[in-house]
DOFI-324002 format. One line per 5 residues: number of its first residue (from 1); for each residue y, x, z of C-alpha. Coordinates in steps of 0.1 Angstrom, whole numbers, plus 2048, in hexadecimal, padded with zeros to 3 digits. Example, Ala and Ser with C-alpha at 12.3 -4.5 7.8 and 13.67 -1.06 7.14 Angstrom:
1) 7D3 87B 84E | 7F5 889 847
END
This chain:
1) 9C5 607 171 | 9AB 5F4 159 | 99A 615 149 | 995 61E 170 | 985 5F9 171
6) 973 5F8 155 | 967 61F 152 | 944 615 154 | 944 600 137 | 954 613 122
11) 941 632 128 | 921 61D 120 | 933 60D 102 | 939 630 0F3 | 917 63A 0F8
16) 905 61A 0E9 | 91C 61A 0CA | 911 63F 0C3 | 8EF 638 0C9 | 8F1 618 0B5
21) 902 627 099 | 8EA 642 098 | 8CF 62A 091 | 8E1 61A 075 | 8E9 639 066
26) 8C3 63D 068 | 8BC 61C 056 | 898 60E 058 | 885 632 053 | 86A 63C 064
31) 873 65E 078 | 864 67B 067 | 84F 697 077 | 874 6AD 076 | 884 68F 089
36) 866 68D 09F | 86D 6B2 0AB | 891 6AE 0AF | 893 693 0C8 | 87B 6A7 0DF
41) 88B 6BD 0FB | 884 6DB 102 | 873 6E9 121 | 88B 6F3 139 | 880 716 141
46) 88F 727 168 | 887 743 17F | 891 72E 1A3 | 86D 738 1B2 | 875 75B 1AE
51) 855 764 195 | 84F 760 16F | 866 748 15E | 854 726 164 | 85D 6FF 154
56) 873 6F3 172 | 85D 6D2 174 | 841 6E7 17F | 856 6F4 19C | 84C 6DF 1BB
61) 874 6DE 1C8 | 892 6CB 1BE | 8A4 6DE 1A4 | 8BE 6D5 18B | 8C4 6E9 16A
66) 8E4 6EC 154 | 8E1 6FF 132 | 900 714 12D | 907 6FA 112 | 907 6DF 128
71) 924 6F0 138 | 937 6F0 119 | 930 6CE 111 | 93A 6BE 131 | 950 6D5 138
76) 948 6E4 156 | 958 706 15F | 957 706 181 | 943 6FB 19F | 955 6DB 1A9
81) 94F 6D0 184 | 92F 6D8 182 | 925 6C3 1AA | 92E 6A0 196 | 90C 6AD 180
86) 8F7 6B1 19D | 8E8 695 1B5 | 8F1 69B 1DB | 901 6BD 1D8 | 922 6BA 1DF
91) 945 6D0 1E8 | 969 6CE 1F8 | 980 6E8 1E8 | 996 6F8 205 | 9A8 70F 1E8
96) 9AD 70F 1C4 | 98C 726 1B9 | 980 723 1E0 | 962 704 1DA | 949 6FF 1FB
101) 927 6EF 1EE | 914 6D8 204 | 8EE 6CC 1FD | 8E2 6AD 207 | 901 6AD 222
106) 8F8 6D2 22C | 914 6E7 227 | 938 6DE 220 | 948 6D8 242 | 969 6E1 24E
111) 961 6ED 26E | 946 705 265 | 949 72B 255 | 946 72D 233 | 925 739 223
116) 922 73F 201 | 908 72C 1F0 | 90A 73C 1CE | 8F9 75C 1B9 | 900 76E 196
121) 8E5 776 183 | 8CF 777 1A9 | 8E6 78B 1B9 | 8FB 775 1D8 | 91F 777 1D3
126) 935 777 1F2 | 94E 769 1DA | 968 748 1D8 | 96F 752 1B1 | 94D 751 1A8
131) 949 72F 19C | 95C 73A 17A | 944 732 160 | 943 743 142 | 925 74E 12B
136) 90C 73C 13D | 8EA 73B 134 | 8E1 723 150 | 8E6 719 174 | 8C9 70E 187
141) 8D3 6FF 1A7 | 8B7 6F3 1BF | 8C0 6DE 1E2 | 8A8 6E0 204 | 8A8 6FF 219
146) 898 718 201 | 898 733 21A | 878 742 211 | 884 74E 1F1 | 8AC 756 1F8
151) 8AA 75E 21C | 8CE 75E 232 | 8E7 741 224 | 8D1 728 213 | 8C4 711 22E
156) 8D4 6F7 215 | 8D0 6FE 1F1 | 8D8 71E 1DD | 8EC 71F 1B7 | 8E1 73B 1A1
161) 8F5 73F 183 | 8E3 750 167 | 8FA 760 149 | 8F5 767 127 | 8DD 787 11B
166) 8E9 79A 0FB | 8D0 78A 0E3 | 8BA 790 0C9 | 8D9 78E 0AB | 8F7 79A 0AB
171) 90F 77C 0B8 | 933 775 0C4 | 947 755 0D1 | 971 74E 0D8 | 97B 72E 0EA
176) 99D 723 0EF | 9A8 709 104 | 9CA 6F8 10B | 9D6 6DD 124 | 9E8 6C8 13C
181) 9FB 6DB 154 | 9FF 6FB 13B | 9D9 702 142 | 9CB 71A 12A | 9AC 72A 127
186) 99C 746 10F | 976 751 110 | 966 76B 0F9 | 945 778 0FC | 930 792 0E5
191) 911 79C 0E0 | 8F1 7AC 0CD | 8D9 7C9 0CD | 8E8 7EA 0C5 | 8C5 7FE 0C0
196) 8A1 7EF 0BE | 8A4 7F7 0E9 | 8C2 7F4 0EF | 8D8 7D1 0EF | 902 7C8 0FD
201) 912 7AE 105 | 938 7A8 115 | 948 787 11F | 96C 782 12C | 97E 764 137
206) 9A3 75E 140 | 9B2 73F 14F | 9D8 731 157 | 9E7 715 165 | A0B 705 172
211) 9EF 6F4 188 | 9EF 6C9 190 | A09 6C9 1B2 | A2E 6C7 1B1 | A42 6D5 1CD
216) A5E 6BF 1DB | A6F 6D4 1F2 | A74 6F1 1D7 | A76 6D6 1B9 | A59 6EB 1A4
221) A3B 6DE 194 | A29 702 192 | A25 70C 1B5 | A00 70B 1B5 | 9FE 71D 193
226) 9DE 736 191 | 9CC 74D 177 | 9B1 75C 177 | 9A2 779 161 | 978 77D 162
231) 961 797 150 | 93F 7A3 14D | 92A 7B9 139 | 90A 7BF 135 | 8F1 7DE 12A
236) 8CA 7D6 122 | 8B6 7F2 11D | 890 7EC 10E | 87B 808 10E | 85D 7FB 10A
241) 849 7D6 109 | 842 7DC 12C | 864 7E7 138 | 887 7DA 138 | 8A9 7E5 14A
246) 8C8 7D2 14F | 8E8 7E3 158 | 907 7CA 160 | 92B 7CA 16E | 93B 7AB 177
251) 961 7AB 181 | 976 78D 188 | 99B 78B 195 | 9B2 766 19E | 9D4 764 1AA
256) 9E5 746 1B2 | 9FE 732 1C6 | 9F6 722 1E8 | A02 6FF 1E5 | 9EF 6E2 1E6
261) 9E7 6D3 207 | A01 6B5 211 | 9FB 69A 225 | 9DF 67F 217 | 9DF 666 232
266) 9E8 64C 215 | 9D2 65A 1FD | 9D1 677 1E4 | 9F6 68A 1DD | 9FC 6A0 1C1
271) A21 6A4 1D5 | A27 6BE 1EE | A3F 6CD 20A | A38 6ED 211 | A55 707 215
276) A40 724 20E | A29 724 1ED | A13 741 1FA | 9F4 74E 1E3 | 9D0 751 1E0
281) 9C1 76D 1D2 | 9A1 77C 1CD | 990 798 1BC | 965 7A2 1B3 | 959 7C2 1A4
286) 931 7C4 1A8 | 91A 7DA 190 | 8F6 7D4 18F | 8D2 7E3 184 | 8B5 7C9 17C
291) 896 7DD 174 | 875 7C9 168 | 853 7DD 162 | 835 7CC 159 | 815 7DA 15F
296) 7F3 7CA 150 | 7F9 7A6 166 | 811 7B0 17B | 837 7B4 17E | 84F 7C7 194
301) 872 7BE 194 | 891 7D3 1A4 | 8B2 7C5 1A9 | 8CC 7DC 1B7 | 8EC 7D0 1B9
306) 911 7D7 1CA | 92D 7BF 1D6 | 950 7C9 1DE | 964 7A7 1DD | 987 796 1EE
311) 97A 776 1F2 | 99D 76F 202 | 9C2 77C 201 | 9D7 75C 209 | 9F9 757 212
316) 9FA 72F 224 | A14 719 22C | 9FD 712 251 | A13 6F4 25C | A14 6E9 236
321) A36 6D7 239 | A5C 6E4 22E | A60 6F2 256 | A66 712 25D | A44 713 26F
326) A1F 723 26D | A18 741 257 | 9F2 747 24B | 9EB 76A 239 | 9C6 76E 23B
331) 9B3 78C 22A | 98A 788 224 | 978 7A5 214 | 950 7B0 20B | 941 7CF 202
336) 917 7C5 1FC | 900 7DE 1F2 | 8DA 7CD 1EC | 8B9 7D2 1DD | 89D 7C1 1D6
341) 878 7C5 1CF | 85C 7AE 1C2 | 83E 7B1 1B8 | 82C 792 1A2 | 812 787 18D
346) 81B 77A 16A | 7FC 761 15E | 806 740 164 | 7E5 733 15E | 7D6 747 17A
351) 7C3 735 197 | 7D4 74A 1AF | 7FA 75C 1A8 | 812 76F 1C0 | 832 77D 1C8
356) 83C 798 1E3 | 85A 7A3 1EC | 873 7B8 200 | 89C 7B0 203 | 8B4 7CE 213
361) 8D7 7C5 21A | 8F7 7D5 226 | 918 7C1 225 | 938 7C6 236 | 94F 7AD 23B
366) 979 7B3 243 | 98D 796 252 | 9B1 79B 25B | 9C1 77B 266 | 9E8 779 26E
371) 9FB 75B 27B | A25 75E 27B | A39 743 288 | A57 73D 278 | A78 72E 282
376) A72 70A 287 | A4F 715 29B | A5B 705 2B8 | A53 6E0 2A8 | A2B 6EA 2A8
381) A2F 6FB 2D0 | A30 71A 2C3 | A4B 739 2C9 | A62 73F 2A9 | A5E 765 2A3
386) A3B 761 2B3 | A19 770 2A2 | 9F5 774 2A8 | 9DA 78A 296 | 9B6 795 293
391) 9A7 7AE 27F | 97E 7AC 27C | 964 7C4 268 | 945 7B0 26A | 923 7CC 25F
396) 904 7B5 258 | 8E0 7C6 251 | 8C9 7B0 241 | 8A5 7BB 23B | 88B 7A2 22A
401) 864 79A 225 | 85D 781 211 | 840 771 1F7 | 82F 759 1EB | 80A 752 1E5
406) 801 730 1C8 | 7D9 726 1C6 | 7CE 70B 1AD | 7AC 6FB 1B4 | 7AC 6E7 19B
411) 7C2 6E7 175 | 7D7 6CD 187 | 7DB 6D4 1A9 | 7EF 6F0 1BA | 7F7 6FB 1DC
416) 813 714 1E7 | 81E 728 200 | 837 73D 207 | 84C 751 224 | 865 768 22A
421) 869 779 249 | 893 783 250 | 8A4 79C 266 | 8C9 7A0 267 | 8DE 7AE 27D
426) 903 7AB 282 | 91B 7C6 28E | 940 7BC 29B | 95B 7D1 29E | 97F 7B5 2A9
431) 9A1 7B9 2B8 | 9BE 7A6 2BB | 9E3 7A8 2BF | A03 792 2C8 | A26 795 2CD
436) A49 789 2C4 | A60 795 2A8 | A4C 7B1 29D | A45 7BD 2C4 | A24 7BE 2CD
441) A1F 7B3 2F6 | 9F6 7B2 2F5 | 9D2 7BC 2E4 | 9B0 7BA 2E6 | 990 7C6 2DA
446) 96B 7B6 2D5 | 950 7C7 2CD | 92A 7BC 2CD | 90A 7B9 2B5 | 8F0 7A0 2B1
451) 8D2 79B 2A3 | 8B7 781 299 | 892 778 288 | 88C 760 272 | 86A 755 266
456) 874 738 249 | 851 72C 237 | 852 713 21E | 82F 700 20F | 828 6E8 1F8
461) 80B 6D3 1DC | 80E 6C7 1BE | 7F8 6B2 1A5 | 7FD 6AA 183 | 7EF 688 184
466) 7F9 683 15F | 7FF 6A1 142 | 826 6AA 144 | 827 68E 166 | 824 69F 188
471) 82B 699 1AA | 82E 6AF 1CB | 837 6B0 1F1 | 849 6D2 1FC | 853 6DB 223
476) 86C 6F6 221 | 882 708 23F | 8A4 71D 239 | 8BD 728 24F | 8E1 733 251
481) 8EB 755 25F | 8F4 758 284 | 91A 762 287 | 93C 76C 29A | 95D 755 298
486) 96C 771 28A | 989 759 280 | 99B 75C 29F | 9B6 76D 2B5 | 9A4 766 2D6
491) 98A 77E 2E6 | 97D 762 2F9 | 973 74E 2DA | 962 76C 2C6 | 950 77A 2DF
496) 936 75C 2DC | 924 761 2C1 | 90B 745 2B2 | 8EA 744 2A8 | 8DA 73E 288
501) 8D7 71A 281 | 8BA 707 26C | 8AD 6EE 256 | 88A 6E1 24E | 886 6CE 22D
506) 86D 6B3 229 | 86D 6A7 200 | 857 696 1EB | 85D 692 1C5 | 853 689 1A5
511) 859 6A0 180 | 84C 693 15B | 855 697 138 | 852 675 12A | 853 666 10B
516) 848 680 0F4 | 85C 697 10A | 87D 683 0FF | 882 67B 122 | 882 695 141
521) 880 682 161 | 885 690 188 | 885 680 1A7 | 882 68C 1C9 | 885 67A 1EC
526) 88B 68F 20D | 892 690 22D | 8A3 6B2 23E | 8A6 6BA 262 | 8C6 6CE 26A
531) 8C6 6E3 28F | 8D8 6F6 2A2 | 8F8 6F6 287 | 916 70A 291 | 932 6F6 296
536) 954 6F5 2AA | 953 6EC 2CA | 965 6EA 2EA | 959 703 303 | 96B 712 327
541) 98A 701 316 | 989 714 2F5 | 97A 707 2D4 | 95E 721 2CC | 947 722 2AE
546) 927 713 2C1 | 904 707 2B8 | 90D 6E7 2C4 | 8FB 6CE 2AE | 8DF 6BE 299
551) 8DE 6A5 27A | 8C7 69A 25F | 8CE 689 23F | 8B5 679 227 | 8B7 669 206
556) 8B1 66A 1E1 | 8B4 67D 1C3 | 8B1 676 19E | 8B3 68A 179 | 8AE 67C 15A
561) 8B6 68E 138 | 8AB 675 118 | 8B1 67E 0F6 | 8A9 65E 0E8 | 8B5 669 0C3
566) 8BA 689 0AF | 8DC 696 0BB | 8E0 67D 0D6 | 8DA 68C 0FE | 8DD 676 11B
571) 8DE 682 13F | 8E3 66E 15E | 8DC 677 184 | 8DD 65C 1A3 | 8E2 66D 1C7
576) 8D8 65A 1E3 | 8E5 663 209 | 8E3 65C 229 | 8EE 67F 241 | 8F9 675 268
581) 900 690 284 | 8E5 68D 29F | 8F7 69B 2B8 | 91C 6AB 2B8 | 927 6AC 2D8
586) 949 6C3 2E1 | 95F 6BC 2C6 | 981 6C4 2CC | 988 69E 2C5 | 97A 694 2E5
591) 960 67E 2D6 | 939 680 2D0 | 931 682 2AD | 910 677 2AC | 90A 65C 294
596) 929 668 280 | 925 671 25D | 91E 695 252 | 943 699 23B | 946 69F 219
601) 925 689 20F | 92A 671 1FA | 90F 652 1FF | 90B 64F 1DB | 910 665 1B9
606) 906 655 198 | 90F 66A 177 | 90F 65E 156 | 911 675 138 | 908 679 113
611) 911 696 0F5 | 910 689 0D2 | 90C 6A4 0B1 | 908 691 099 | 8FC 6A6 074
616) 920 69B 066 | 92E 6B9 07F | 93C 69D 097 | 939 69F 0BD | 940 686 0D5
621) 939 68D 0FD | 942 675 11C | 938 676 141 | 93F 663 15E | 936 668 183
626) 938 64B 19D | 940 65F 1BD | 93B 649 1DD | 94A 645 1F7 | 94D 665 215
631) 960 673 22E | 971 690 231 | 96E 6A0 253 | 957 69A 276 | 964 684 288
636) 965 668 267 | 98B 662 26E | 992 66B 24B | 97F 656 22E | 97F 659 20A
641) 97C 63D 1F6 | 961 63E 1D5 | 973 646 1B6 | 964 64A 195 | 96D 66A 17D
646) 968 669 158 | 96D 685 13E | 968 684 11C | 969 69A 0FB | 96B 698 0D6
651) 96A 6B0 0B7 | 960 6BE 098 | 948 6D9 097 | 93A 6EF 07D | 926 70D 079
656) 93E 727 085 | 959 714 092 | 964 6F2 0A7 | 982 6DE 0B1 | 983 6C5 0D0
661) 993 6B3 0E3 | 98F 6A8 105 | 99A 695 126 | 991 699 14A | 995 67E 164
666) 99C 666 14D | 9A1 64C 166 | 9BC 65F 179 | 9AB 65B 198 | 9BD 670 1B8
671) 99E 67B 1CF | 9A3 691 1ED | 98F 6B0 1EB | 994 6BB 210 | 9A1 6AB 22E
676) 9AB 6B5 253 | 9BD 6A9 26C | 9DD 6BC 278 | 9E0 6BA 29D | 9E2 694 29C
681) A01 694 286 | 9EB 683 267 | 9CF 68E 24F | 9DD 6AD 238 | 9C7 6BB 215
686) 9C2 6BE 1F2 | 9C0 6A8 1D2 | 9A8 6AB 1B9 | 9B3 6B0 195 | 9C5 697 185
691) 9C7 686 162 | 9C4 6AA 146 | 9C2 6A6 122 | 9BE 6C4 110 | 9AF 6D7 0EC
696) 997 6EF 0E5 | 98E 704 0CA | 971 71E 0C5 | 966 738 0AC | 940 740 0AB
701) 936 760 098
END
């Protein structure tokens, strides 16, 4: 269609003509000191080291920084939304709230087990729902194996999301949305100090939808409807200059229907087949103590937190066609207990500052798996009546030492190091069971432990060769958890277990504030070397989680954030990539996958955005993201063209209130968001979201 075509142009278009008509509202006046002041950005201010909060450009690692009202703006409410902002992180999106993240082609791949990449307020969070965003303050992502500071799980990049304190005034906020496919969506948040120590603040969020796909077979266009109800509260307690205590609960429940993979081989489908609309359910309650003590130049910090979530309760249509065939209902369930403890200095202007810590962690993890085969089994060589099923329990002890040493020589030169030595454990407790109709003829049981050392270090210079313009070259190592295939019915799969595997990050980059600080430049170049990743493969005849491969992936990374004019920001990013398999031999395709393509890694990402408030009350916001082309599974059969997304939104705000309205996908494009193939019948999976116009309204107080 010719917006599709022409998308580019008139994204630029939009921009110029605000720019342009901001100048000739200006007229030929010289900008006063006032205007001088509001065109310059403020410093972006993040805690990603683990120490005092720091300017991210004097960070020597890639990371990328969204204000909560950048999320409003751009509209960005969850964590596929918020990958089109973010150069070389990427996702596939196996569920409706279940998003994988990959970094720099690390990650997101169908054939591995699912590791969550994500953290609330510091603490990790076992948790599909998670990426709900709502009363942000920020969310600092950083890509490269960061290992050193986040231990298990982040061999490839970590997300923190940061919410909203209670303030310094007493403040409130409603927002109501409405949209395309009877989407709906109402936020409230509150906040203020009670006593001179003593300051609240609660948030809620609930979300519905009919949801995008339309079910043939039962003649509905609601089968994969959802909602999805979120809270949190929050309790700081100040009892001194020297001491502060957060207390916090966050809880979180989605339901929804199971209906959206079909068969793609011609493209994206918003049209299924599927007999049985299942569900997919999930549920998070986690309470938390922060505790910060200064004393003279040092600061302790304590973070004790608790995670009981179901990260999965799904009901699946397996043969995802209007058969009588494959039945999926899968269970997964956490219960985390952690602390933490560091110790830091707090003068940034110090030739020589320090952090020590110490991690303790406890999680258990449920899996009950149970495949049915229906009537019409026979057509996939299976037995009608027939079923299989595990049960796992999964105990993993984690125990941490970490810290991190910085000298500077000289005022512009600085040399880190850091390391963190981990120990986990991992406990398994498995049986199985089959049978027909009900009848059980057969069981087994597996039970083993594991355990494993890691020593991940990470060092790195920097010199700031200009003020506000610095440059720096980090090596960092992080690793991914060893594990058990606990998805599976046979003994003889489970009972290999895999070791951890590992990635060594080499990156150079470059971070200023240009321009008066107008303009925030970041660029980073890097190369990562990916070993010993757990993968499927073929082994004695059975496909087994194995550490059966290598890769590497280089490439580029840009940020830029201008704000050439009062009232006028302008963000881009450009993500550069090149990430092959080195080896991948055993796949249950038969072929060797070296020199494929790592999946789900686009070769390009260029995104385009700018917010408008102009002193009238006006606002005007449009983004597009040029997503290129990828595939979507090992063995490169399946390929997914570049498409191009553009949202946009307009409105009218005033002091305590605004109006909008607003469009996503504005081109209509159908992307697939996940891919497989199904025993050689074709490629089934999901379609991103379609064309969605909607309006918004909010209430500030």
């Amino acid at each position: 269609m010719p917006l599709k075509k022409y998308g580019l142009i008139v994204l630029l278009t939009l921009l110029l003509a605000i720019a342009g008509g901001r100048d000739t509202m200006a007229g030929e006046t010289s900008p006063s000191a006032e205007d001088k002041e509001a065109v310059k950005l403020d410093a972006v201010m993040v805690t990603a080291d683990k120490t005092t909060s720091k300017d991210v450009n004097q960070l020597p690692m890639s990371i990328s920084v969204l204000s909560g009202d950048d999320l409003d703006d751009y509209q960005i409410s969850q964590a596929d939304q918020l990958t089109n902002f973010l150069p070389n992180v990427n996702y596939l999106k196996p569920g409706n709230h279940w998003t994988e993240i990959s970094f720099r082609g690390m990650g997101a791949m169908s054939n591995m087990v699912f590791t969550s990449y994500s953290s609330l307020d510091g603490v990790s969070m076992p948790y599909v729902g998670s990426d709900a965003f709502f009363d942000v303050e920020r969310i600092e992502v950083v890509r490269g194996g960061v290992g050193s500071l986040f231990g298990r799980n982040t061999h490839a990049g970590h997300l923190n999301i940061i919410t909203k304190d209670p303030g310094d005034t007493l403040n409130a906020q409603v927002r109501a949305r409405y949209g395309s496919f009877n989407t709906y969506e109402v936020t409230g948040a509150a906040g203020g100090p009670v006593t001179d120590q003593v300051g609240v603040r609660f948030a809620a969020r609930f979300t519905s939808t009919d949801g995008w796909i339309e079910n043939d077979y039962h003649h509905r266009d609601d089968t994969n409807d959802g909602s999805q109800a979120s809270g949190r509260g929050k309790i700081v307690f100040t009892p001194s200059d020297t001491c502060d205590m957060t207390l916090s609960l966050n809880v979180d429940r989605f339901d929804s229907g199971n209906d959206s993979f079909t068969n793609v081989d011609k493209g994206g489908s918003i049209h299924t087949l599927n007999n049985l609309v299942g569900h997919d359910d999930g549920s998070m309650f986690s309470p938390g103590l922060r505790v910060r003590k200064r004393f003279g130049s040092l600061e302790l910090t304590s973070l004790t937190a608790y995670v009981d979530t179901t990260a999965a309760d799904m009901l699946m249509d397996q043969d995802m066609s209007q058969l009588d065939g494959i039945i999926l209902d899968y269970q997964e369930d956490y219960q985390t207990i952690s602390q933490e403890l560091r110790l830091s200095t707090t003068d940034q202007d110090a030739v020589w500052q320090w952090m020590a810590g110490l991690y303790l962690m406890r999680q258990k993890g449920t899996y009950d798996l149970d495949f049915s085969f229906g009537s019409q089994a026979a057509a996939w060589g299976s037995y009608p009546g027939m079923f299989q099923k595990s049960y796992s329990e999964l105990t993993t002890d984690n125990a941490a030492l970490f810290g991190q040493v910085q000298y500077r020589p000289w005022p512009k030169v600085e040399f880190t190091a850091a390391l963190r030595m981990d120990w986990e454990r991992i406990e398994v407790d498995w049986k199985t069971s089959y049978g027909m109709n009900g009848i059980g003829y057969g069981a087994e049981k597996f039970e083993d432990d594991q355990d494993w050392l890691a020593l991940l270090p990470r060092v790195s210079a920097a010199y700031e060769f200009i003020p506000g313009q610095r440059l720096y070259a980090t090596i960092y190592q992080g690793y991914r958890s060893g594990a058990y295939n606990v998805l599976s019915t046979s003994r003889d799969v489970i009972k290999h277990d895999v070791d951890p595997e590992y990635t060594t990050t080499y990156e150079v980059g470059y971070k200023a504030a240009l321009a008066g600080n107008r303009l925030n430049l970041r660029a980073a170049l890097f190369y990562v070397d990916w070993r010993d990743m757990q993968l499927s493969a073929v082994k004695d005849g059975l496909v087994t989680l194995q550490n059966a491969g290598k890769a590497h992936s280089y490439g580029l990374e840009t940020e830029v954030n201008w704000r050439p004019l009062p009232g006028l920001n302008i963000l881009a990013s450009l993500g550069l990539i090149s990430a092959e398999f080195d080896e991948y031999e055993g796949h249950s395709s038969g072929k060797d996958l070296g020199g494929n393509f790592i999946p789900n890694t686009p070769e390009y990402k260029f995104t385009l955005g700018g917010v408008y408030r102009h002193a009238s009350g006006l606002f005007g916001q449009a983004s597009a993201s040029w997503i290129g082309k990828k595939y979507l599974e090992e063995t490169n059969g399946y390929e997914q063209d570049a498409y191009l997304l553009v949202d946009a939104k307009i409105g009218y705000e005033e002091h305590n209130w605004a109006f909008y309205l607003w469009g996503e996908n504005l081109t209509d494009e159908l992307y697939v968001v996940r891919a497989l193939d199904f025993y050689g019948l074709g490629y089934y999976g999901r379609t991103g979201q379609p064309l969605a116009v909607g309006v918004e309204l909010e209430f500030r107080f």
